[in-house]
N, C-alpha and C positions, 0 to 999 in steps of 0.2 A: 654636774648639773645638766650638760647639754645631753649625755647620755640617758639621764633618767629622765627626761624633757623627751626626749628622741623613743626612749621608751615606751612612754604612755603612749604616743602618737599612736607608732607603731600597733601597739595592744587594742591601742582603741578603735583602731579600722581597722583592724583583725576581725574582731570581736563582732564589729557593726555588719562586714559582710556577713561571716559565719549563721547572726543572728536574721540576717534579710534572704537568704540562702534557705535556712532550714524552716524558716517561719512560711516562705511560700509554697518550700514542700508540703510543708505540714497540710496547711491548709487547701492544695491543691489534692491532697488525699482525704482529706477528710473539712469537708464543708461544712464547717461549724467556727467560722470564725470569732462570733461571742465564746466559744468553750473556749477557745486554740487562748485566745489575749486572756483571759480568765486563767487556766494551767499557766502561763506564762510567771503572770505575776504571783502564781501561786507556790512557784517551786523558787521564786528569788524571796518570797518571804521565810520559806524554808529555808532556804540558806544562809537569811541573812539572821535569822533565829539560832541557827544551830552554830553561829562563828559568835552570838551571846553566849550560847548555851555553855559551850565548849571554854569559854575565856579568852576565845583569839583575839574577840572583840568586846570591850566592855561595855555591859548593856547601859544605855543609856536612864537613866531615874526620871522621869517626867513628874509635872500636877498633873489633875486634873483637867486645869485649864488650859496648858499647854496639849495637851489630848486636843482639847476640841476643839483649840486655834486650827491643829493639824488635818482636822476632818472634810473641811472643803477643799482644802489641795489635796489631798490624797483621793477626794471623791471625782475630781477635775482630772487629775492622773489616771484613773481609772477612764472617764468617759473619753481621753484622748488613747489610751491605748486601744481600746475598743475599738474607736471609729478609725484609728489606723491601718486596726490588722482589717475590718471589714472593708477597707478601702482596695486595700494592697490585695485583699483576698478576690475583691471582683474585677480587678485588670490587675494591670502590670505591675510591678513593683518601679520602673522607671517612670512610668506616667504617674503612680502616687508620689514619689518623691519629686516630680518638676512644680506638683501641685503643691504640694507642702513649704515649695519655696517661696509662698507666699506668707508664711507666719511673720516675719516685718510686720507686715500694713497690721496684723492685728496686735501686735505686739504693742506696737505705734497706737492703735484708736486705742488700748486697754489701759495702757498707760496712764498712771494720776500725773506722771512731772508733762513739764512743756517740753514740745516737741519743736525744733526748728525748724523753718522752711526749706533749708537743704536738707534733712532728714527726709522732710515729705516727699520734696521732689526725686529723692536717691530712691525713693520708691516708685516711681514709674516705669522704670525700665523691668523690674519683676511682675508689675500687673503687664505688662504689656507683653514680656516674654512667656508667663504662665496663661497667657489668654491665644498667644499664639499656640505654642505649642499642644494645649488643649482642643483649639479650632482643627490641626490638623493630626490628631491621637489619633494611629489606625486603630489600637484597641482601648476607644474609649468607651466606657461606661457612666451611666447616671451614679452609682452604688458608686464605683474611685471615685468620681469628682466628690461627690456631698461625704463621704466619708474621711478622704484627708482635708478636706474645707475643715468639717466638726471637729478632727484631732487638733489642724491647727488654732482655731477656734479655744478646746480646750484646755493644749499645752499654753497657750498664749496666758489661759485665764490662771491656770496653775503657775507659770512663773511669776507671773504680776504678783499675786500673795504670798511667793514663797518668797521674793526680795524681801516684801512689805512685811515678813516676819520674819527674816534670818539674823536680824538684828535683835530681834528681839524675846525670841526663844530659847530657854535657858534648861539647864536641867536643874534636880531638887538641889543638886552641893552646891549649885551657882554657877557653874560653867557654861558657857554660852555650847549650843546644839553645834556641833558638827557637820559639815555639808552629808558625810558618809550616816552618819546614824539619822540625819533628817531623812537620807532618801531610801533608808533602810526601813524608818516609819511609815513613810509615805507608802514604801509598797506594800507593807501588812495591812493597811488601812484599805488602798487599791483593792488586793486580794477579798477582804470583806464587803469589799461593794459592789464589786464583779459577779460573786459567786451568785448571787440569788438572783443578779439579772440574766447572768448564763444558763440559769436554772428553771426561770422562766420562759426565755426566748427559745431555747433550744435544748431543754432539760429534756423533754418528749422523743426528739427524734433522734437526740444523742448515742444512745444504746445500740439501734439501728445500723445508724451511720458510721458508729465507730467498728463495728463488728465487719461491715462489707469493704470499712478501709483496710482494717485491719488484713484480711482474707487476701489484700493484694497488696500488702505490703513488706518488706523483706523481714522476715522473724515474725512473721504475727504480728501480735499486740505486743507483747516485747520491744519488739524494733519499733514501733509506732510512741508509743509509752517513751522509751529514750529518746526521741528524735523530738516530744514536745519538751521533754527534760532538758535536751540541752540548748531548746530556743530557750527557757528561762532563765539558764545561765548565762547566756549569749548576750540576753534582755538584759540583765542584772550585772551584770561583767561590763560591759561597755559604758552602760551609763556610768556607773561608780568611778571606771576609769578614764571618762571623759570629765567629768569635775576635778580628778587629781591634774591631770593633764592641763587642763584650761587655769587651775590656780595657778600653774608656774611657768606662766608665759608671760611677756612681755606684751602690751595691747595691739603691738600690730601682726606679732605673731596670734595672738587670738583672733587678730582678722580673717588672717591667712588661712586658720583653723577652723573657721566659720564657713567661708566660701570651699573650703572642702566637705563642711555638712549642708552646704549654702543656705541653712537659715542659724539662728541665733538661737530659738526654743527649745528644737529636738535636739536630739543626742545621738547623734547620728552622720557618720561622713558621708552623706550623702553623692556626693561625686562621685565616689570607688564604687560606693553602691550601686549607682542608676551604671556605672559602666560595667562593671562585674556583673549582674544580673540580668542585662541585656544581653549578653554573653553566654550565660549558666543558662539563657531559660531561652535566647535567641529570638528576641522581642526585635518588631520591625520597628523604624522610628524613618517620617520621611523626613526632608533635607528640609522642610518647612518647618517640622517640629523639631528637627535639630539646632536648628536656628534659634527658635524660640527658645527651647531648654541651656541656649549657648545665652542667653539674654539675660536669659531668670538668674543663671549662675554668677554671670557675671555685675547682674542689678544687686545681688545677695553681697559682694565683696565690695560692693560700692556705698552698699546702706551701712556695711558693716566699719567700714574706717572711714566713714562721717561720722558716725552714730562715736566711734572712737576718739 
């Protein structure tokens, strides 16, 4: 148990870096961050279709209604990945994730159950440390701030209704959903509500854009084409394996588990991350916003084993 405990971990900050890694290449070559989140969850609905297809995974039988319980989380799943990667795509990947460590407070206001007063207050030290560390961003941007605000925003609104119906989502033979085939749903549903916003925003200059990144990037379009291919997988791989992982822990080890992504919504280690990619990409950070980002992290494992 502790092995395959120790597994997922492993796998799943693997995964998270690989996926925060190639997602800012990605989008550091080619400026289309609506497209970049759009291919994203387009090649994990392709793969989570072709693991039906195939029989690795047996396809789930839905109603109707259960379709269209699914449509506004998967439509909320969609507008947080978007405004994450257009976050992460106009600064840094360590400044969107200090910001993102604020998904608590909204998790907290979105919330239908009652919230405690120590809950509330375990949230202070992350507005206080994401407001530090934002005050002194050398590369901050208007686009990262409101872009990981709206993801967290989003994922916040997407978890809320995926609790409020994991209970109660069934399939046709009466089996209760699956965390892995719900979030398998969710991202085919994501991919159909992306494409024609992607298609919109930045359907026009796409072709363009893609051709002059391509020109400077190793393999042509080839090597560009794989490189969003395997952020999908990256995308789609982590998450799936951060649900296995988080089901077979014990609550303080999910704390632990938390403040290593330091919020509770994403799916994401965020700690390896913001330190790895300040590394990979040699992002400055002053000793004020070190501070602050040292706050948020540690406000995140404070809300997380109250909240426990």
């Amino acid at each position: 148990q502790r092995l395959k405990v120790g597994g997922y971990f492993a796998l799943w900050f693997l995964l998270s870096v690989g996926y925060s890694i190639t997602n800012k290449r990605v989008t550091n070559a080619l400026p289309c961050p609506w497209s970049v989140a759009t291919a994203t969850v387009v090649v994990g609905s392709l793969f989570v279709n072709l693991l039906w297809l195939t029989g690795l995974r047996r396809r789930p039988r839905l109603s109707a209604a259960t379709y269209r319980a699914l449509i506004p989380i998967g439509t909320f799943h969609a507008i947080g990945h978007i405004a994450g990667t257009v976050g992460t795509a106009a600064g840094s990947v360590s400044f969107a994730q200090v910001v993102k460590a604020a998904g608590p407070v909204y998790a907290c206001v979105l919330s239908a159950a009652a919230v405690s007063l120590r809950v509330w207050l375990s949230l202070a030290p992350i507005i206080a440390g994401v407001g530090l560390a934002t005050l002194k961003e050398l590369s901050f941007a208007w686009a990262a701030l409101l872009g990981a605000v709206a993801s967290d925003l989003a994922l916040a609104l997407r978890n809320v209704l995926s609790k409020q119906s994991m209970g109660a989502l069934s399939t046709s033979d009466g089996d209760k959903l699956a965390p892995a085939d719900m979030f398998g749903l969710l991202t085919c549903i994501s991919a159909a509500v992306s494409v024609p916003a992607a298609l919109l925003v930045e359907g026009r200059a796409l072709p363009a854009l893609w051709a002059s990144a391509a020109a400077g990037y190793p393999a042509g379009s080839l090597g560009l084409a794989g490189q969003v291919a395997a952020t999908g997988l990256y995308f789609y791989g982590y998450s799936e394996v951060a649900m296995k992982a988080l089901n077979n822990v014990h609550p303080v080890t999910h704390a632990i588990g938390n403040t290593m992504r330091r919020v509770l919504p994403a799916r994401e280690a965020r700690v390896v991350i913001m330190l790895v990619c300040m590394v990979a990409f040699r992002t400055p950070m002053t000793p004020l916003g070190a501070c602050g980002s040292a706050l948020a992290i540690g406000g995140s494992y404070l809300y997380a084993t109250v909240k426990q």
